[in-house]
N, C-alpha and C positions, 0 to 999 in steps of 0.2 A: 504494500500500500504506500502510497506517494501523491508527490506533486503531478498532476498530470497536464502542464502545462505544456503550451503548444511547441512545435518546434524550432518556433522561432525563438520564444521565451528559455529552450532549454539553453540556447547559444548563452544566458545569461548566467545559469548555474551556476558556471564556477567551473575550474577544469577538478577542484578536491572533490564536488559534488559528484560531478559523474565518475569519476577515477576510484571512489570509495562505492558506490551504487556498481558499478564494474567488478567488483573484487568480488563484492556481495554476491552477483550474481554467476561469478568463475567459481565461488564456495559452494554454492545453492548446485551448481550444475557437475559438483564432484559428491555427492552424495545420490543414496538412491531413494531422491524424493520427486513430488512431481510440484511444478509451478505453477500458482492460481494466481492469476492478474485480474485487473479489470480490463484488458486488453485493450488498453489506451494508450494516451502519447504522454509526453513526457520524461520525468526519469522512472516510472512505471513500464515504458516504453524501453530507457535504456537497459535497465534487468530484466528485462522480459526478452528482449534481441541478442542481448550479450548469452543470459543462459542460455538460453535456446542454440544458440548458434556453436555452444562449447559443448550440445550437447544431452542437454535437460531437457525434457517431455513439460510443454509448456501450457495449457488452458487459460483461454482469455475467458472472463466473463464478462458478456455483453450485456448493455443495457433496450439495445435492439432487441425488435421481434424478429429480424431475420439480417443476411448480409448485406442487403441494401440500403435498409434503414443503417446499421454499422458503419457504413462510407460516408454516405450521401448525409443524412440527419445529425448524427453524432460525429461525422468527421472523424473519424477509427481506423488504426491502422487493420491490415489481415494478414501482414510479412512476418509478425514475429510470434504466432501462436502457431502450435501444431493441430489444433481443436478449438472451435469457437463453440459457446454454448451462446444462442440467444435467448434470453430471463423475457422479453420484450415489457420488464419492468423500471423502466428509466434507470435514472440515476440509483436513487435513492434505494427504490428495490433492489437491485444490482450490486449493490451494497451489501446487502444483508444473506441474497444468497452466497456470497464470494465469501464473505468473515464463516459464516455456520458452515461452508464446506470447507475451510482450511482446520488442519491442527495447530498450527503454527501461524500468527497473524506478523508478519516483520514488517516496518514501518520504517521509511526512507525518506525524510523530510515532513512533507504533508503540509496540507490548508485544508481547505472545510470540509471536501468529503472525506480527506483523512482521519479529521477529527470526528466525522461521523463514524465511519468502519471505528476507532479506534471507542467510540465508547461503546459500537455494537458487539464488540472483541470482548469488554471489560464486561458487559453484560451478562454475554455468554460463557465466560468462564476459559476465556481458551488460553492459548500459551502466548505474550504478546512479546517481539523482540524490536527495540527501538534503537536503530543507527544513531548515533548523537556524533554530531557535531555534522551536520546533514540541514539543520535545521529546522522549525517547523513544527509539525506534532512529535515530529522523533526524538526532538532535542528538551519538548515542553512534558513531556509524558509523567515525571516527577511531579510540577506545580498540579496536573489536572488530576492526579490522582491526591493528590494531598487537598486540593480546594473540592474537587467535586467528585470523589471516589467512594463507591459503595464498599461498605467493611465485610457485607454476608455475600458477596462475590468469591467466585472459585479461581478466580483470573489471576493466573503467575508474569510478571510480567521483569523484564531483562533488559537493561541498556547497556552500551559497548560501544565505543568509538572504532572499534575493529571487529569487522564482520566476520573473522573465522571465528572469536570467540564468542561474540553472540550468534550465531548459527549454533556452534556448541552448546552451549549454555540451554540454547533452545531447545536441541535435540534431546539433552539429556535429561532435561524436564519433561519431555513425551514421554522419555523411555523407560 
């Protein structure tokens, strides 16, 4: 989960942003797990391209009812998934199925629908891993759980400025 901004805006990131997002997703694509994206642009976009391409079995979830609305309406890429699911439930649905099918919810900067998936993560109890220093929800993930965090939650949640150890961290909380 991430910033899914456009491709013009990614040119803005920052090269640590995409260069830490890269690592994450050369880590993610050396394990035997599968990738759940919102199959969007951004650096959601650049971890989802990078895995995929070093080798990770990748699923976009789409907020389309089908691939045309995916291009044309939402303006979506289809180059870096191996399997598109279309939810044909917007944004916000699209959300909620993507966070309840993941074990592992990792977080890579973020802004509002971040912040959405990440409180729908904390709701549901999942395992949540936060890239810090990425910016965003990933780097805010402390304050929001201290200002607005439920205490009868089952939700374990991990931050790491280095993606192999919270990938680890993450894992080993599943396992």
């Amino acid at each position: 989960m991430g910033s899914a901004a456009s491709d013009s805006a990614r040119l803005e990131m920052g090269n640590t942003l995409v260069e830490k997002a890269e690592r994450l997703a050369r880590v993610i694509a050396g394990e035997d797990v599968i990738l759940l994206t919102g199959g969007t642009t951004g650096i959601v976009y650049v971890v989802g391209k990078t895995a995929h391409d070093a080798g990770s079995f990748h699923v976009g979830i789409s907020p389309a009812s089908n691939q045309r609305e995916h291009m044309e309406l939402y303006k979506l890429p289809v180059d870096a998934c191996d399997a598109l699911i279309y939810t044909g439930f917007g944004l916000k649905g699209r959300n909620v199925v993507l966070v309840r099918s993941c074990d592992i919810v990792l977080f890579v900067s973020g802004a509002m629908g971040s912040l959405n998936e990440f409180t729908i993560a904390h709701d549901e109890g999942k395992i949540i891993g936060c890239l810090t220093g990425t910016g965003g929800v990933a780097d805010e993930s402390d304050y929001l759980l201290q200002k607005f965090g439920k205490k009868s939650t089952t939700a374990r949640v991990f931050t790491s400025d280095d993606p192999e150890r919270l990938l680890s961290d993450c894992l080993g909380a599943l396992r």
